[in-house]
Structures are given as C-alpha cells and as structure tokens.
N, C-alpha and C positions, 0 to 999 in steps of 0.2 A: 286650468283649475283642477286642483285633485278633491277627491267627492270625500266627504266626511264618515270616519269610519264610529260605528257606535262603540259608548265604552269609553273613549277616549277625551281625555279631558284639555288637553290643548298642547302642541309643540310648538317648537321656537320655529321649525321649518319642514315641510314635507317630504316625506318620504319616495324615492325614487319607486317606479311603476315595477321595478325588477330585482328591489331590498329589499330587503328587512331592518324594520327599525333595529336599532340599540338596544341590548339588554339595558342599561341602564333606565331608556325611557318606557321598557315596558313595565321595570321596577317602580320608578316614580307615578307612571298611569294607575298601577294597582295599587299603590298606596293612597292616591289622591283620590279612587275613585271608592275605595271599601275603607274609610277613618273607623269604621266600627271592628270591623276584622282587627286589621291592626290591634286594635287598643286590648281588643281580647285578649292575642296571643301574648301583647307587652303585659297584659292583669296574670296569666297564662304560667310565663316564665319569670315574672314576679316572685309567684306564688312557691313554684316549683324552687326555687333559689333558697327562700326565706323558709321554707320544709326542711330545703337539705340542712341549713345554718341550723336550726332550731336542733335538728335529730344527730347533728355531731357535737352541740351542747350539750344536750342531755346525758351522751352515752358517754362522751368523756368527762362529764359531772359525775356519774355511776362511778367509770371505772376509777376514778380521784377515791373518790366515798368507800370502796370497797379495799383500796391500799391502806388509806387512811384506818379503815379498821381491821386489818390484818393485822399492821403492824402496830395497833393496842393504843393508839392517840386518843 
C-alpha cells in the first residue's frame, strides 16, 4: 500500500518508490487542486489579449485619420 501524498488529488495508479510521477500528472494535480489560480491567469491573459487588440485599433484608426487628412478628404 503506498501512503497518501498531501496535495494530491487522485491517480489512475501509484507511483513507483524510486519515480517520479509524469509531468503531465503533476500538470493536471495543480490544476485540479488551485481552480481559482487557473481562472486568474485565464481572466489574466484574457485581459492582456483584449489590451493589445484594443491599442492596435486605435493606433491604426489614428494613423487611417491622420492619411485621411493629409491627403485633403
């Protein structure tokens, strides 16, 4: 019987006495065990995304607007 490590949310099967889990399973452990982390980083990089979309609208609305009245339209 292998002793229950804290933190850990549940595997398909135990770990040998002289492995190392899977990167994978320590990916899905940390995800399943911090839902609030996660959600941050996804609000996080949301955010960051929808900034940059917004600030290459803008600047290429400007520089439109600023042709636009060079050339006397």
């Amino acid at each position: 019987m292998t002793p229950r490590q804290p933190g850990l949310v549940g595997r398909s099967r135990p770990v040998e006495a002289g492995g190392d889990p899977a990167q994978i399973d320590v990916a899905v452990d940390f995800v399943a065990s911090n839902p609030a982390l996660i959600l941050l980083v996804a609000f996080l990089l949301a955010f960051v995304f929808f900034a940059y979309l917004f600030v290459r609208r803008t600047l290429t609305g400007l520089r439109d607007g600023f042709d636009e009245g060079y050339r006397g339209k």
